[in-house]
C-alpha positions as CSV (number, residue, x, y, z in Angstrom):
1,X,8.1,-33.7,1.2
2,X,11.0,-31.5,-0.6
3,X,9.2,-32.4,-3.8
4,X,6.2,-31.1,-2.8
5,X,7.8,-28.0,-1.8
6,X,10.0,-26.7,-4.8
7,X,6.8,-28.3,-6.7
8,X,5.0,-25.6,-5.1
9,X,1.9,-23.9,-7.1
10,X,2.8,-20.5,-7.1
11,X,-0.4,-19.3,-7.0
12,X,-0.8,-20.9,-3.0
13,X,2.5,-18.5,-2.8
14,X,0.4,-15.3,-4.0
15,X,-2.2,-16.6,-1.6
16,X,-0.1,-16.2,1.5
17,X,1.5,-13.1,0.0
18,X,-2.3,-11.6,0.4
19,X,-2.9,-13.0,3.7
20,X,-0.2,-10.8,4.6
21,X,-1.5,-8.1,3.4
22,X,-4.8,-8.1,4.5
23,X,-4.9,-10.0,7.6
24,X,-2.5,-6.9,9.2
25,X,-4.4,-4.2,8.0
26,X,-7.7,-5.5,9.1
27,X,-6.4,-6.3,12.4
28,X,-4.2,-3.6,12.8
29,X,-1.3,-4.5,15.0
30,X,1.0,-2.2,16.7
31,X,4.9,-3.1,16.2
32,X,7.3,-1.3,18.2
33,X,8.5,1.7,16.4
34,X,11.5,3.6,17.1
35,X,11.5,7.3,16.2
36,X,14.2,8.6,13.9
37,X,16.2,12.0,14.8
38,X,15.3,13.8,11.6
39,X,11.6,13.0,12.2
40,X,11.9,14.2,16.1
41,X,13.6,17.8,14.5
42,X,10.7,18.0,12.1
43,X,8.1,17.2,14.8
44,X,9.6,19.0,17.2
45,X,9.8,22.2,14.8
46,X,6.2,22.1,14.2
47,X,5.1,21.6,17.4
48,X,7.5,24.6,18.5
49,X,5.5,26.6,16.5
50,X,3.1,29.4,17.6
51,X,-0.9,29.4,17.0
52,X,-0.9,31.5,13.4
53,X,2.4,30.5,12.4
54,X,2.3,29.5,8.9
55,X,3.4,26.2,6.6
56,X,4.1,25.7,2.9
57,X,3.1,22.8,1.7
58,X,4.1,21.5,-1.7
59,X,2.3,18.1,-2.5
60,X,5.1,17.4,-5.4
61,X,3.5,13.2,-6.4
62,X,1.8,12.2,-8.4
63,X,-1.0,9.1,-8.4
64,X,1.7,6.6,-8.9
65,X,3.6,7.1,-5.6
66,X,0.9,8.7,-4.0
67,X,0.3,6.0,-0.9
68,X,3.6,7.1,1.1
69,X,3.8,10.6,0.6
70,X,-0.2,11.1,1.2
71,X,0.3,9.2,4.6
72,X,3.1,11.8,5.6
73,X,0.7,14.3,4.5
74,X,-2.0,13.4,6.5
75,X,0.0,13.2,9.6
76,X,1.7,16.4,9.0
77,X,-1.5,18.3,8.5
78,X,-3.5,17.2,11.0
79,X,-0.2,18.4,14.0
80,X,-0.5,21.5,12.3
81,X,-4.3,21.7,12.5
82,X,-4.8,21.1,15.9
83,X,-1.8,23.1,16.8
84,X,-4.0,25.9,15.0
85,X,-0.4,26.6,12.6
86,X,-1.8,28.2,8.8
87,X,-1.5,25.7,5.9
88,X,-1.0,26.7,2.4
89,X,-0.9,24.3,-0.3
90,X,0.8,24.2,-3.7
91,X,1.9,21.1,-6.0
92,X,4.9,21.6,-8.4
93,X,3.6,18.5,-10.5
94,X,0.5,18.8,-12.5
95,X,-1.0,15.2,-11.9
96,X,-0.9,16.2,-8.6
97,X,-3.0,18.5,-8.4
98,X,-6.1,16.4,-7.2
99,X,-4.4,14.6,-4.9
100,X,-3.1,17.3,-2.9
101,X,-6.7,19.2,-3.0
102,X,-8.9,15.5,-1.4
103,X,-5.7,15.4,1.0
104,X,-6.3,18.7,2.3
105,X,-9.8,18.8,2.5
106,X,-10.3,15.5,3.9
107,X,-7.5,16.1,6.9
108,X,-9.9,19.5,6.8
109,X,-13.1,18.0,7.5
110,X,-11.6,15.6,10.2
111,X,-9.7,18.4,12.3
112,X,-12.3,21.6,11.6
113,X,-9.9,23.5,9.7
114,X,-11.9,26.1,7.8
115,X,-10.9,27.1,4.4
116,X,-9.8,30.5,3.8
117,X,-8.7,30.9,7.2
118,X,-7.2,28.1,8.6
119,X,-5.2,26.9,5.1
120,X,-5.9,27.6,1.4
121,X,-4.8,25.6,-1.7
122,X,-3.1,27.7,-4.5
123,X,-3.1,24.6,-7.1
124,X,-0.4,24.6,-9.9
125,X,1.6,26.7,-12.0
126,X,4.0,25.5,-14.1
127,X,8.1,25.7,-14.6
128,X,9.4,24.7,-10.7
129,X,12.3,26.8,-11.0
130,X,10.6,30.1,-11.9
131,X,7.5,29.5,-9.4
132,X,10.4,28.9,-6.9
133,X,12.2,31.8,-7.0
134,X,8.9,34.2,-8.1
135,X,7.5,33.0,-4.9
136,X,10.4,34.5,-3.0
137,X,9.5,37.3,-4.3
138,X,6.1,37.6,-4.5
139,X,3.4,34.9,-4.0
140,X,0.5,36.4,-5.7
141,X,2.4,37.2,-8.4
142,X,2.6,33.6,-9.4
143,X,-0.7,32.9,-7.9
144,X,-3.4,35.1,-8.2
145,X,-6.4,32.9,-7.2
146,X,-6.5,30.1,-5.3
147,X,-7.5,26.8,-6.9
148,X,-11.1,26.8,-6.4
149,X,-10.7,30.5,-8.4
150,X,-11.1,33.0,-5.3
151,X,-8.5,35.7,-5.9
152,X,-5.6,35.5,-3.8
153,X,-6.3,38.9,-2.1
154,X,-9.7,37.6,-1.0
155,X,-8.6,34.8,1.4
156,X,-7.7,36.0,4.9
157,X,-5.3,33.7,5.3
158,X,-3.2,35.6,2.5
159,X,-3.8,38.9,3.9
160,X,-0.4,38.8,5.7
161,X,1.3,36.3,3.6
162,X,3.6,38.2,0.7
163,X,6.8,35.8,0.4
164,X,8.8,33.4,2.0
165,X,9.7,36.3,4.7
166,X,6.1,34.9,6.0
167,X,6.5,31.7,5.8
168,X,8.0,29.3,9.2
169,X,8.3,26.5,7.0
170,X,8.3,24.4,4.0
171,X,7.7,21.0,3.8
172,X,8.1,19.5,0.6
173,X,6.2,15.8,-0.4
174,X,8.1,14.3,-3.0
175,X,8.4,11.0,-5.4
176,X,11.1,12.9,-7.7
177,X,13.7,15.8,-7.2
178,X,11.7,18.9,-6.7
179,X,13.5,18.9,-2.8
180,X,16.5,19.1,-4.7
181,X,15.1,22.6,-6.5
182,X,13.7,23.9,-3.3
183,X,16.8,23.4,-1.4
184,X,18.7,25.2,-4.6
185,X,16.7,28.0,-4.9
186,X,14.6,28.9,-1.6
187,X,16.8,27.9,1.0
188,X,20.1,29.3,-0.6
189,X,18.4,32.4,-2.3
190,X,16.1,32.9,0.4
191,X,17.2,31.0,3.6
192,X,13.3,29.4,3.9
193,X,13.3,26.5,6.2
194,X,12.7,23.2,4.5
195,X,12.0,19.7,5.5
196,X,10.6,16.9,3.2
197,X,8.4,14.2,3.2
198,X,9.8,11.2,0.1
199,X,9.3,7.7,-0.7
200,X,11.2,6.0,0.9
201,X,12.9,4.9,-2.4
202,X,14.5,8.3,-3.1
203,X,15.0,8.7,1.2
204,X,19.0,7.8,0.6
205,X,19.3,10.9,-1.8
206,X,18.4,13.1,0.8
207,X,20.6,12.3,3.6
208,X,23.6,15.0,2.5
209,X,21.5,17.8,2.8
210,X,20.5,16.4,6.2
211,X,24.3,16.5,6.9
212,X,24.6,19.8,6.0
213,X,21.4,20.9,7.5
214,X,19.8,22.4,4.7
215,X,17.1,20.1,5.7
216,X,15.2,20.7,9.3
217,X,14.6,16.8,8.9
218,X,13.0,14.3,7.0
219,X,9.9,11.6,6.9
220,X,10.5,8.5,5.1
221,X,8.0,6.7,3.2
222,X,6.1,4.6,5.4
223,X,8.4,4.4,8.3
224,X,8.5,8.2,8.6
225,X,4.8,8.8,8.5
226,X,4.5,5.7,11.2
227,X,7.1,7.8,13.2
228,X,5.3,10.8,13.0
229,X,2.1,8.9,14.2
230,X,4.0,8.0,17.3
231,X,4.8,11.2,18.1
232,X,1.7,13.2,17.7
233,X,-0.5,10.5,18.8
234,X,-2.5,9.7,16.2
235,X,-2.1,6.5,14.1
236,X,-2.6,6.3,10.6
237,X,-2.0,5.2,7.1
238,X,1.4,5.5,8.0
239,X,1.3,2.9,10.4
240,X,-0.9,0.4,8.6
241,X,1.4,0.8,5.9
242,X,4.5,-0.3,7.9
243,X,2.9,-2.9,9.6
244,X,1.5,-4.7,6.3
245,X,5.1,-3.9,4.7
246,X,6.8,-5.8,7.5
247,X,4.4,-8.7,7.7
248,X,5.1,-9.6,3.8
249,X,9.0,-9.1,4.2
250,X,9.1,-11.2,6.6
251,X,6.8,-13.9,5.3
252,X,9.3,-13.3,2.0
253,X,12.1,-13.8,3.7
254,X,11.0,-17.1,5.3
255,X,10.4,-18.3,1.7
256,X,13.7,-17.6,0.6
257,X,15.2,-19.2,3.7
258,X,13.2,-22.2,3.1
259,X,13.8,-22.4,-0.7
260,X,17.8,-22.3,0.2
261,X,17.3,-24.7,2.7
262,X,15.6,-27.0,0.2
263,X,18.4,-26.6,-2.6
264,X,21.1,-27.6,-0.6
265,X,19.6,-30.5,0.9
266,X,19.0,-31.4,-2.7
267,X,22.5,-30.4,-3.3
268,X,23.6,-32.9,-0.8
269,X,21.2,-35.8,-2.0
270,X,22.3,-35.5,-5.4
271,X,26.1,-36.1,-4.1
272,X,25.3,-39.1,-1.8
273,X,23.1,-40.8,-4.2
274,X,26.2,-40.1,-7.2
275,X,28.4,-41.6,-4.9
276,X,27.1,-44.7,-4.8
């Protein structure tokens, strides 16, 4: 029997691995999840929001890490749609600029938002810092059209948008360390509120400036974008995600218990059958 097990074909290994992963997110189950405090103060700031208060978005991935942060988008956007809060949209990154566009129209489409009036997507400029700190000056004069090539002063939505005075909030999605430039030069320059949205890889980097609350809070990876779910009601990407992640932790854990417990049974065979 412990032969057959460390002889194991590790391709029936990748089979149960995919199992995993499929079986949850065809069926969808719902494990408990317990919400976070920096994703209530983000939640809770949005939702304290009035009708025509406006967001800054900056979709700041690319295609590479795009699953976790896209998942905290979607959940984000559609609170602030059917709270009836403004949207704009910018990406720092230039393969991101797609990504953030389908993102926004798609949450559009599901929630009614029209473009133009309800949110607008500005697209990409490039050098962070000096779009940063231009912005706080002036949007339009780093962004004169939006991405589809309407100029700025055309969309009703930018009518009474100028700078960051206008602006309630900016939540930054990020794979990398544009939160780091937005916290150094638009909150400290400018004072603009700023949460963020991250992988959950980079998540730990981000915790001082929760401390110090020059973040309003922060989602995640998976976890956050499942929490935010909760919250507004809505499940997600964010909670499929999760729930597949857990299922093949757990199954890997159980092979790494099993493999140990098979060594030192070995171990212990080995010594009995030396000894006599």
């Amino acid at each position: 029997m412990l032969n057959k097990i460390v002889s194991l074909d590790k391709r029936i290994i990748f089979i149960f691995v995919a199992l995993a992963v499929i079986i949850p997110t065809m069926l969808k189950p719902r494990l408990p999840v317990t919400v976070s405090t920096s994703t209530q103060n983000i939640y809770d700031y949005v939702e304290a929001l009035p009708p025509g208060a406006t967001i800054l978005i900056s979709f700041d991935y690319g295609p590479s890490s795009m699953p976790e942060p896209t998942a905290i988008a979607e959940t984000v956007l559609r609170h602030c749609f059917t709270k009836g809060v403004k949207v704009i949209g910018i990406t720092l990154v230039p393969d991101g600029v797609l990504l953030a566009d389908s993102t926004l129209k798609k949450i559009a489409r599901e929630k009614g938002a029209v473009e133009g009036k309800d949110y607008t997507y500005l697209g990409f400029r490039p050098g962070i810092v000096s779009v940063i700190l231009a912005m706080g000056s002036e949007i339009a004069q780093v962004f004169d059209s939006d991405y589809a090539g309407n100029s700025i002063n055309e969309i009703p939505l930018m009518q009474h948008v100028t700078n960051y005075d206008e602006i309630d909030l900016m939540f930054t999605l990020a794979a990398g360390n544009t939160v780091e430039n937005w916290i150094t030069y638009a909150h400290t320059k400018y004072d603009l509120k700023i949460a963020a949205g991250t992988t959950a890889v980079i998540a730990t980097q981000m915790y001082p400036y929760l401390q110090t609350g020059q973040l309003v809070g922060l989602l995640s990876g998976y976890l956050g974008a499942a929490e935010y779910e909760r919250l507004s009601g809505t499940l997600g990407d964010g909670t499929t995600g999760i729930n597949t992640a857990t299922w093949v932790h757990i199954l890997i854990i159980g092979l790494v218990v099993i493999g140990n417990i098979v060594f030192f049974i070995q171990q212990r065979q080995q010594k009995n059958n030396s000894s006599t």
